[in-house]
C-alpha positions in Angstrom: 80.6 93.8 -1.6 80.5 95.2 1.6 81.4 92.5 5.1 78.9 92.2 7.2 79.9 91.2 11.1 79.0 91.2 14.1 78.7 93.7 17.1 80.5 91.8 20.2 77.9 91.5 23.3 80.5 90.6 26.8 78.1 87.7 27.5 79.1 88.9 31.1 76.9 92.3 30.5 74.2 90.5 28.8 73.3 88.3 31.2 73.6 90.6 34.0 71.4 93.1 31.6 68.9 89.9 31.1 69.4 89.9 34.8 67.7 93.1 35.3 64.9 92.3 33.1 65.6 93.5 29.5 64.6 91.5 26.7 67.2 89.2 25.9 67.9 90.7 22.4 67.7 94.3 24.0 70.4 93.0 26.5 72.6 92.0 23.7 72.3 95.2 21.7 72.8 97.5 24.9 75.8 95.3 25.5 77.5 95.6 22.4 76.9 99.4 23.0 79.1 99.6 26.1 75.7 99.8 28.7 77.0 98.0 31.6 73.9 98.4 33.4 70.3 99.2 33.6 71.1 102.4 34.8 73.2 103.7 31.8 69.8 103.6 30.6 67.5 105.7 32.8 66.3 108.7 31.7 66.9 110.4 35.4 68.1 113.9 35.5 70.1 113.0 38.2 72.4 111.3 35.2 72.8 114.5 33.3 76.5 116.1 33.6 77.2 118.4 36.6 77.1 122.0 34.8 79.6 123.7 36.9 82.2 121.1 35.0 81.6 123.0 32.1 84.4 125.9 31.7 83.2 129.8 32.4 79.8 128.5 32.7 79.3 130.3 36.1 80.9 133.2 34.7 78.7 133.8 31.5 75.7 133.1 33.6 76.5 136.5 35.9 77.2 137.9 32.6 74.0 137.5 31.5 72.2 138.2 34.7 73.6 141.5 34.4 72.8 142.3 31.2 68.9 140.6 32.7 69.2 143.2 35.3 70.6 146.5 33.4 67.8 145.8 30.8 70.2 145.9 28.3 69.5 144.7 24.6 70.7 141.3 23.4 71.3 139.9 20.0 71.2 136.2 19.5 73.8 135.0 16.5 71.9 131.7 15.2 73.5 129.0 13.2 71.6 128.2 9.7 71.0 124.8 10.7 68.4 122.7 12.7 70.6 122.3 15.7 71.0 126.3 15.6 67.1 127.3 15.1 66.5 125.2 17.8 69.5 126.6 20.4 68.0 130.1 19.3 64.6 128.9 20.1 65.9 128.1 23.6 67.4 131.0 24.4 64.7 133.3 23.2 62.2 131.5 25.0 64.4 131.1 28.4 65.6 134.8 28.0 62.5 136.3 27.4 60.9 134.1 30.1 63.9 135.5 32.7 62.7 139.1 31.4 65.3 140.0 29.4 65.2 142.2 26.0 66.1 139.9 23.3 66.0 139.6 19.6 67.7 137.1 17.0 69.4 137.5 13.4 70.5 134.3 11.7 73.1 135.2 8.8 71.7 134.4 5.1 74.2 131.4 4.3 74.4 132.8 0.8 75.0 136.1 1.6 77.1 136.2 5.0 78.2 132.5 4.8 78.8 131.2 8.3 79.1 131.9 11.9 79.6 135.9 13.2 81.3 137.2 10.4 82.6 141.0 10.4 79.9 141.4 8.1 77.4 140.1 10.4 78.9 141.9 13.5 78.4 145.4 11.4 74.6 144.6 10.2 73.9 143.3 13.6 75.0 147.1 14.9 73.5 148.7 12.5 70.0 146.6 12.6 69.7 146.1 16.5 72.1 148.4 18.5 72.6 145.3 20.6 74.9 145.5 23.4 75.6 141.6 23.6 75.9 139.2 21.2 74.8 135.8 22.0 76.5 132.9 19.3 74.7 129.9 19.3 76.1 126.7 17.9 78.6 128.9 16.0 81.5 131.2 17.5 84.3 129.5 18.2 86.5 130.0 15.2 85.0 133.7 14.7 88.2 135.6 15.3 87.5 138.5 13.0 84.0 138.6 14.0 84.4 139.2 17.7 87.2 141.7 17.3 84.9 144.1 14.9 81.8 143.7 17.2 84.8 145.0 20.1 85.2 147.3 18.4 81.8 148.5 17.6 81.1 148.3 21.3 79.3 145.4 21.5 80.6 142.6 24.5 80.3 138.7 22.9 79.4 135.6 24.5 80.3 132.8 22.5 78.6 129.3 22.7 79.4 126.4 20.8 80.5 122.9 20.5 82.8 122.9 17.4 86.1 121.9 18.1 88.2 125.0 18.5 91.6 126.2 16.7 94.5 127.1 18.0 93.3 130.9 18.5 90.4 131.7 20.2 88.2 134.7 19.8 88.7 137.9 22.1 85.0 137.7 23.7 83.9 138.5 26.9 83.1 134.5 27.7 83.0 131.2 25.9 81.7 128.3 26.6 82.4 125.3 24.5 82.9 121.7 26.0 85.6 120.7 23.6 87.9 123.7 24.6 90.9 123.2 26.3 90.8 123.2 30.0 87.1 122.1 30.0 86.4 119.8 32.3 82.7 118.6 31.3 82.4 115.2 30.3 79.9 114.8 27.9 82.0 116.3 24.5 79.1 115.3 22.3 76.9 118.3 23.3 75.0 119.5 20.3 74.8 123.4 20.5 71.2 123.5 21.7 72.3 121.6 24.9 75.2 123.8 25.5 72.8 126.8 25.3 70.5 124.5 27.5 73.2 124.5 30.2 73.8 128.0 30.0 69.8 128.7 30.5 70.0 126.6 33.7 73.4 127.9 35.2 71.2 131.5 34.6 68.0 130.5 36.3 70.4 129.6 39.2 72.2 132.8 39.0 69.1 135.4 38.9 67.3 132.6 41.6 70.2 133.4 44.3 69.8 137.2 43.5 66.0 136.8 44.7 64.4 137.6 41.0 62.2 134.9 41.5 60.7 136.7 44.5 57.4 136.2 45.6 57.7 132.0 45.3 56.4 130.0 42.9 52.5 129.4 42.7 51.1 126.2 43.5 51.0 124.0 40.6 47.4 122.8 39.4 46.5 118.9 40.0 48.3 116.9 37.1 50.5 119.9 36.4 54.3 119.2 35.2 57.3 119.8 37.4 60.2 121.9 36.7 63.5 120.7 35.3 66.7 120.6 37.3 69.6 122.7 37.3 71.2 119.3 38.2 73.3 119.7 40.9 73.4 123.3 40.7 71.0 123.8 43.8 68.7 121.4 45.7 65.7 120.0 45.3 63.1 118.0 44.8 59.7 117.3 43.3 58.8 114.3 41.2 57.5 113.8 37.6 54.1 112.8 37.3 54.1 109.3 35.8 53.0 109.5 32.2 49.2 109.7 31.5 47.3 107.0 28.9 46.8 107.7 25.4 43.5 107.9 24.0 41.3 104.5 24.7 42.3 101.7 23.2 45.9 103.1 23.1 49.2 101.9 24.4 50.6 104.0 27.6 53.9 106.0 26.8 57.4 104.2 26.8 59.1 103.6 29.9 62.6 105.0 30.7 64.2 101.5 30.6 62.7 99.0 28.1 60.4 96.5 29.6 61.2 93.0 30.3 60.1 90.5 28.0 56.5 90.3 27.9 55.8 93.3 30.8 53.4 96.0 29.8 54.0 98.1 33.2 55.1 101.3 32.8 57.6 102.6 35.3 57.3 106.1 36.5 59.6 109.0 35.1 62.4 109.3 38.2 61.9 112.5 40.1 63.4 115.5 39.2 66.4 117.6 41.5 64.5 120.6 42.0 60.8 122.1 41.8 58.7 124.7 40.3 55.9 126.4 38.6 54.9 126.3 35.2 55.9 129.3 33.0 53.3 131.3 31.0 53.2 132.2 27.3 56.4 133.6 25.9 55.5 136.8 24.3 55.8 137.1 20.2 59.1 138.6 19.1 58.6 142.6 18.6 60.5 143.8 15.3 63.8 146.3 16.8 63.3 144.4 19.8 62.6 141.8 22.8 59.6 142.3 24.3 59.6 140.9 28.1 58.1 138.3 30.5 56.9 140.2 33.8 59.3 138.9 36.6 58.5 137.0 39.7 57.9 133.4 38.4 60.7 130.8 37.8 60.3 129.7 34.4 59.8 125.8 33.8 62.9 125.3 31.7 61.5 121.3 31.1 59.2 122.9 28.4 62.5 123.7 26.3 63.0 119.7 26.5 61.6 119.2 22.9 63.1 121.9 21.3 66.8 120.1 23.0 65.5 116.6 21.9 65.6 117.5 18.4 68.1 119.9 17.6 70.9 117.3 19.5 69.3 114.5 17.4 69.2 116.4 13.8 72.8 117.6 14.7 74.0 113.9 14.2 76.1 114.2 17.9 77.0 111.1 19.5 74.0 110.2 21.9 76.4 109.6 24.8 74.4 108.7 27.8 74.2 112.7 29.3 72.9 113.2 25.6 70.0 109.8 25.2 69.0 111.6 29.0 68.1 115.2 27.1 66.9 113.2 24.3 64.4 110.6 26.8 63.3 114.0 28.4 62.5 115.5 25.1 60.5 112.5 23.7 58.4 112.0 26.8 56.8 115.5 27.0 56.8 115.0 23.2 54.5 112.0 23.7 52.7 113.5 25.8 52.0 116.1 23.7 54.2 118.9 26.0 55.7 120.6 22.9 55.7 124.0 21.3 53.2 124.9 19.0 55.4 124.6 15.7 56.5 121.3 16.7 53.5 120.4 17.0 52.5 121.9 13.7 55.7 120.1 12.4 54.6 116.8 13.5 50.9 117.5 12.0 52.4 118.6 8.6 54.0 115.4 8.4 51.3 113.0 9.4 53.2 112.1 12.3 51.8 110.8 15.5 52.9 112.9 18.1 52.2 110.2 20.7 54.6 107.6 19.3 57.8 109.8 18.4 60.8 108.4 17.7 64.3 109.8 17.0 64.1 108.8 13.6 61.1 111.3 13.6 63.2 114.2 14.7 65.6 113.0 13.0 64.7 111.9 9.2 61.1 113.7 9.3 61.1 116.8 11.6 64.4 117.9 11.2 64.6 118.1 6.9 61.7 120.3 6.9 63.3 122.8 9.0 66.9 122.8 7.6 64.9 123.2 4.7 64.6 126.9 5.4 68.5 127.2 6.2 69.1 125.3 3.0 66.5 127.0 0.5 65.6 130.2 2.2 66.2 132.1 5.4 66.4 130.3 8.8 64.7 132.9 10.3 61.5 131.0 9.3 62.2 128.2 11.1 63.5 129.9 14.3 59.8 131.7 14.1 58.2 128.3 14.2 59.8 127.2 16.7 59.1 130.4 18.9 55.5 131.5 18.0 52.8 131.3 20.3 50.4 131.2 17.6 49.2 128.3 17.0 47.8 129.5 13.3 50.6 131.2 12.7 53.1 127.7 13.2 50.4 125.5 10.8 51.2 128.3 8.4 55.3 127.9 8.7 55.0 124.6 9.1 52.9 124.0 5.6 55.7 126.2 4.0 58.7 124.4 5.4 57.1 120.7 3.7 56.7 122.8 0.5 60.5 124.1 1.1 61.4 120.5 2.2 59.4 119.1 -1.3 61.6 121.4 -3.6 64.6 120.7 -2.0 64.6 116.6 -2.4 63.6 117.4 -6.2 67.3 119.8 -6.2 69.0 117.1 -4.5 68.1 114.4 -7.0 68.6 116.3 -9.9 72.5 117.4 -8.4 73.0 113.5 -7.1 72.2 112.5 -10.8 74.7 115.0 -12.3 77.7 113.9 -9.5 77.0 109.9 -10.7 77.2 111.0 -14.2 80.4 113.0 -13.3 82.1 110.0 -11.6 81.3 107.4 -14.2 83.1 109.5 -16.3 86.0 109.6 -14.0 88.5 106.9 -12.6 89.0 107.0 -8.8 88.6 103.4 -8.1 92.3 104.2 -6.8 91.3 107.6 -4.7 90.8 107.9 -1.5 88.5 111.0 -1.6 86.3 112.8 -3.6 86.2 116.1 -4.6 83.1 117.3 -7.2 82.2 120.2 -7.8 79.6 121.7 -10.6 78.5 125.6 -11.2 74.8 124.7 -11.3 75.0 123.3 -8.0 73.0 124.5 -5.4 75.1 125.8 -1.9 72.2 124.4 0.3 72.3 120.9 -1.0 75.9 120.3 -1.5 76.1 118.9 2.6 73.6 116.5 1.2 74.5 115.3 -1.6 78.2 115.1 0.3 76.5 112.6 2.6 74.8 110.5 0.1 77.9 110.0 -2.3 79.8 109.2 1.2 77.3 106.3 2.1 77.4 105.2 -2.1 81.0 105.4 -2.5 82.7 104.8 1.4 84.9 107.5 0.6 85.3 111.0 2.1 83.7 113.4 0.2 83.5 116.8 -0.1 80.8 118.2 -2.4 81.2 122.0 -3.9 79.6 125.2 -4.6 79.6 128.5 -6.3 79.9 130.7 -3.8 80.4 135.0 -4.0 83.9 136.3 -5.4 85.6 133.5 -6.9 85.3 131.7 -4.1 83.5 128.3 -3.8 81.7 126.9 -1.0 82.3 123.4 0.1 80.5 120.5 2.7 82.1 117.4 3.8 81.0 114.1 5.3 83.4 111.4 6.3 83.7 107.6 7.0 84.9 105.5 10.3 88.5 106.3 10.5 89.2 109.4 9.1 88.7 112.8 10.9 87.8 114.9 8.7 88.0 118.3 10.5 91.8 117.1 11.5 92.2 116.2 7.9 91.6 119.8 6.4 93.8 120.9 9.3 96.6 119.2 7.9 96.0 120.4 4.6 95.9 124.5 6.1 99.2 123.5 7.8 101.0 121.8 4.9 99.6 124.1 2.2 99.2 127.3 3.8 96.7 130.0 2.1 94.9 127.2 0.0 91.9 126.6 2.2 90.3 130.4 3.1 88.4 129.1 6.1 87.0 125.9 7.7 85.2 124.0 10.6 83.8 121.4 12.1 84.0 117.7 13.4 85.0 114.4 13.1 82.4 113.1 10.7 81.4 116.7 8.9 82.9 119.6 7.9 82.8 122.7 5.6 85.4 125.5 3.8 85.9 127.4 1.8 88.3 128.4 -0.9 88.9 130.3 -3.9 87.8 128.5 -7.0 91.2 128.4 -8.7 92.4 126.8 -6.2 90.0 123.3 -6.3 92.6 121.4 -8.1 94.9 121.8 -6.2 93.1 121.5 -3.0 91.6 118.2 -4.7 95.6 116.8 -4.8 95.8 118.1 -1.2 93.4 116.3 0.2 93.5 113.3 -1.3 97.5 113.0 -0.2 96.3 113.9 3.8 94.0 111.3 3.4 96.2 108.7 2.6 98.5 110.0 5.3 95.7 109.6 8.0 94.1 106.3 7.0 94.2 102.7 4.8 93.2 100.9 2.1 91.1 99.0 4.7 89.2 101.9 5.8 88.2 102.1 2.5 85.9 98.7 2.9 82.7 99.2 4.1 81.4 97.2 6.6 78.3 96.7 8.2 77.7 95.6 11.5 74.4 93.8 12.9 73.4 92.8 16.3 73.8 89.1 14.7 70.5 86.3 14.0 67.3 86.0 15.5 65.2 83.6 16.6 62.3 82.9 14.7 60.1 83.8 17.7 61.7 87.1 18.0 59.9 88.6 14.9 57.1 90.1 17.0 55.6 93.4 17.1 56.0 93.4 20.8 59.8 93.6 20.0 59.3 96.2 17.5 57.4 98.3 19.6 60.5 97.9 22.6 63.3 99.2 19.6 60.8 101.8 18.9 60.8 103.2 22.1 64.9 103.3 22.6 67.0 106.6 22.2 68.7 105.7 19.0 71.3 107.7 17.0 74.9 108.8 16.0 76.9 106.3 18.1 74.1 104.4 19.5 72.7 103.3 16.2 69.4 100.9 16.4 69.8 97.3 16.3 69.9 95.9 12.6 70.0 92.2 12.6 70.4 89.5 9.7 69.5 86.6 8.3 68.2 84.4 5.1 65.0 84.9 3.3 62.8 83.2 1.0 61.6 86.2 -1.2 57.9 84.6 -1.9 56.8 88.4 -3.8 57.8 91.7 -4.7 55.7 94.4 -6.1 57.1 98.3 -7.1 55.3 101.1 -4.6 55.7 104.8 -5.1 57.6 104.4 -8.7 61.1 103.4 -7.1 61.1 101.2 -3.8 59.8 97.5 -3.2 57.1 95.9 -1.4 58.0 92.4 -0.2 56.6 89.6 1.4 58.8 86.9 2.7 59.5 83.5 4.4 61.6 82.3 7.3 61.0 78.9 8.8 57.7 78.5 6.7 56.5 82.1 8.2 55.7 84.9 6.2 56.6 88.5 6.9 56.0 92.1 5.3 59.0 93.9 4.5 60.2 97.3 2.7 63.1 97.8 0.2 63.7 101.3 0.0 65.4 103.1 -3.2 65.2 100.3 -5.3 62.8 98.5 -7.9 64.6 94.6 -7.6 64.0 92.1 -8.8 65.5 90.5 -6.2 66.3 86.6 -6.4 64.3 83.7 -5.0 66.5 83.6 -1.6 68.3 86.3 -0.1 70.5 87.4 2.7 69.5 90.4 4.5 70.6 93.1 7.3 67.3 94.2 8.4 65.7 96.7 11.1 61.9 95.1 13.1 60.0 98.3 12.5 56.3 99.0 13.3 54.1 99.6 10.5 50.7 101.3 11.0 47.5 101.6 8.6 44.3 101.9 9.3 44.8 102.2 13.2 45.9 98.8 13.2 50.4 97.9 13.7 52.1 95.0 12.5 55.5 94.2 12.0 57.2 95.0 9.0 60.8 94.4 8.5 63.0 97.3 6.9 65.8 95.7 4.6 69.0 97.9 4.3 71.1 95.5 2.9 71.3 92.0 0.7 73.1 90.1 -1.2 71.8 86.7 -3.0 71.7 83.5 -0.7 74.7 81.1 -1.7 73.7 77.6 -0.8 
């Protein structure tokens, strides 16, 4: 049965937190978080990262204004994921917005596999006569890849944020915060902000060559303001505060939550520099990019969605640079500043626009478009996120849910087949597992790898059939074991068994020839016990401790609603002891409850299970806000319990 403890708060930052006029619980969770102060909150821009930190950023940035200038064609290399659609969204927008000629090709995972394959550098030749590559969110490890697109006369630029090997590739530039002699502080950059970055360092660049010559128009009373290049350049106008919701309606969440019991809504700190507002991006033309006309300066702050969700659906640690990119994202999101097919994404899903969350973007918004990468072609996501149209994004959008829809019916059928496969087996003693099955499907396996992860508490590594003998494989890991450094080990101490691999610290994915899997299985499991201990192997969950009985409000819900919560900045979960007073089954396999504390009753929600659950239990819960029929109430989401003892 898993421990369940609790976070440490300094009650030195707490009260200096209560001090500043959080909620008392809010100061406790922030605390145990490492927030030493109110400002480790703000959503300024003026908190964001210096950019010229971040190695050869300067230097790609002339690179590209070049290429602006000579017309020349570009070719952006997409990752299959969410986090890649939406770093290709950016740069087609920004690029096309800066008048460049741009087009994009995202590599058919079951075709091409991953990243800028010599495969893909020959097809991209062949289909777009580029003469510069753009990788996004992929690159790094692409050795062969950047020496055949040399070689077919085609200059690289290489963006990414996976940690790099001991070779780099031969391209023209890379940036990559994680590579050595990069100075940028926030590491945690999903690959839609590093491609962020590069889109400001370039509006900087062509802005001191005068192509944003005649200046800006005015903007139109209640118009937005443009984003920073933070501190590339000075500047300075301010946000607009954030306008009401529809009567009736609450007003927009404020950059730090409230005090206890305040319903004022601070306005949005100003931003570094000013600007005008950009017009429609033009639809992508088949061979090639058609162009913005010149002599605007694009508002880069609309791209601010598109950055909110692809670092929040990449599972990157929301470091404070990160929850800044994430806060600017969800306020023009609320506001309802967003593309078209996030718009559409956010309709399809019976989603309210005006209250998104991160768990929005990240367990609603972001499934339906790796559902494309998984199931399809990625290309039809990257199109939703770029279309002007707003028919045209209803129409993608309607097919990613139906995409989405098939593949949670493949993923229970495979997760299913893996349980049946382990009860079969004995690996109380293992540290790892390895599965793999020939009917699986190579979309899902990442998955499925996460699920048996959570079940289990054991690193996992889920496999497919992939082309050639080969097999296909996607790992997630637990607290403790770096799982990226773990299949290094196993390339150095068994050289020739794994074929390829990347990634990070909590994911990962190879591949390698399907002989080879039992061996690999043996290899793995020994670098695993090399790197971490039977303890690591007890799950634990931690809680932000007990509340009072007076702090089971909506008013609180609605305050943990509003924060920037994610991958190492998870959302307070708190526990306590329950009278279960009744329990009905909803939608065939979770549970309704309604319980008791004190003598009071509250609404709650088992997920994934069908009970019964005893008279009295103890439970780690999340306040959430549930809404129906235009009318919230609080409604506690249990993700743990055990029976009550005493």
């Amino acid at each position: 049965m898993p421990a369940v403890v609790v976070r440490h708060a300094p009650p030195t930052l707490t009260a200096g937190l209560i001090g500043e006029g959080l909620h008392p619980v809010l100061a406790r969770a922030y605390a145990a978080r490492g927030v030493t102060c109110a400002r480790d909150l703000s959503g300024d821009f003026k908190e964001l990262a210096a950019p010229e930190a971040m190695l050869n950023l300067g230097l790609m940035a002339r690179l590209l204004a070049d290429a602006v200038g000579a017309q020349q064609r570009m070719l952006i290399v997409a990752d299959y994921d969410a986090d890649g659609a939406t770093a290709c969204a950016v740069g087609v927008r920004a690029l096309r917005a800066f008048g460049a000629r741009v087009d994009y090709l995202v590599p058919n995972r079951f075709e091409y596999g991953y990243g800028l394959s010599p495969e893909i550098a020959r097809l991209a030749h062949e289909r777009f006569k580029p003469d510069l590559l753009i990788t996004v969110d992929n690159g790094i490890s692409s050795i062969e890849g950047v020496a055949e697109s040399n070689r077919l006369g085609m200059k690289v630029l290489i963006t990414d944020h996976h940690l790099p090997g001991p070779r780099l590739p031969a391209a023209a530039s890379i940036i990559n915060p994680n590579q050595a002699g990069c100075a940028f502080p926030s590491k945690h950059l999903a690959g839609v902000g590093v491609m962020f970055y590069l889109m400001l360092a370039l509006r900087a660049e062509l802005r001191e060559r005068g192509a944003f010559n005649p200046p800006n128009p005015p903007l139109s009373k209640g118009g937005d303001t443009n984003p920073p290049n933070p501190p590339l350049s000075k500047g300075g106008d301010t946000n607009p505060p954030n306008p009401p919701l529809s009567k009736g309606g609450d007003t927009n969440p404020p950059n730090v939550p409230l005090a206890k019991g305040s319903d004022t809504n601070p306005p949005i700190p100003p931003f570094l520099e000013g600007g005008g507002t950009s017009p429609p991006i033009p639809p992508l033309e088949k061979g090639g990019g058609a162009h913005a006309p010149g002599g605007f300066e694009p508002n880069l702050a609309e791209l601010l969605p598109l950055v909110a969700l692809g670092t929040v659906a990449d599972v990157v640690a929301l470091d404070h640079n990160n929850r800044v990119l994430v806060h600017q994202g969800l306020q023009r999101i609320r506001r309802g500043r967003m593309q078209p097919g996030l718009a559409a994404l956010f309709q399809a899903t019976s989603r309210d626009p005006r209250r998104a969350t991160t768990r929005d973007l990240g367990f609603v918004v972001a499934p339906r478009l790796n559902a494309a990468g998984r199931l399809a072609d990625m290309a039809l996501g990257i199109e939703c996120l770029s279309t002007e149209d707003p028919v045209r994004s209803f129409q993608i959008a309607g097919e990613l849910d139906q995409l989405n829809h098939e593949r949670r019916a493949i993923e229970s059928g495979m997760q299913e087949e893996a349980l049946a496969a382990l009860e079969a087996a004995e690996f109380d003693e293992s540290y790892t597992l390895s599965l793999f099955d020939p009917a699986w499907h190579q979309g899902v396996i990442g998955i499925l790898a996460g699920r048996l992860k959570d079940r289990f508490h054991r690193p996992t590594i889920a496999f497919a059939r992939s082309n050639g003998g080969e097999l296909r494989g996607s790992g997630r890991s637990i607290p403790g074991l770096h799982l990226r450094d773990a299949l290094d080990r196993v390339a150095v101490q068994h050289p020739g068994l794994i074929v390829k691999f990347g990634g990070h610290a909590a994911a990962a994915g190879l591949t390698l020839r399907e002989a080879e899997l039992e061996r690999f299985r043996t290899a793995f499991e020994e670098a695993a016990q090399g790197l971490i201990s039977p303890a690591d192997l007890e799950r634990v969950i931690e809680t932000d401790g007990e509340l009072d009985d007076d702090d089971y409000s909506l008013d609180l819900a609605l305050l943990l609603e509003e924060g920037v919560w994610g991958q190492g900045f998870p959302r307070p979960s708190f526990h306590g002891r329950f009278d279960v007073v009744s329990q009905r089954v909803v939608g065939d396999r979770h549970l309704k409850l309604r319980l008791a504390r004190s003598g009071r009753p509250l609404d709650a929600m088992l997920f994934g299970t069908t009970g019964p659950l005893p008279a009295r239990i103890e439970a780690v819960h999340r306040l959430d806000v549930n809404e129906y029929r235009s009318l919230r109430s609080l409604q506690l989401t249990i993700e743990h319990w055990q029976p009550a003892l005493g």
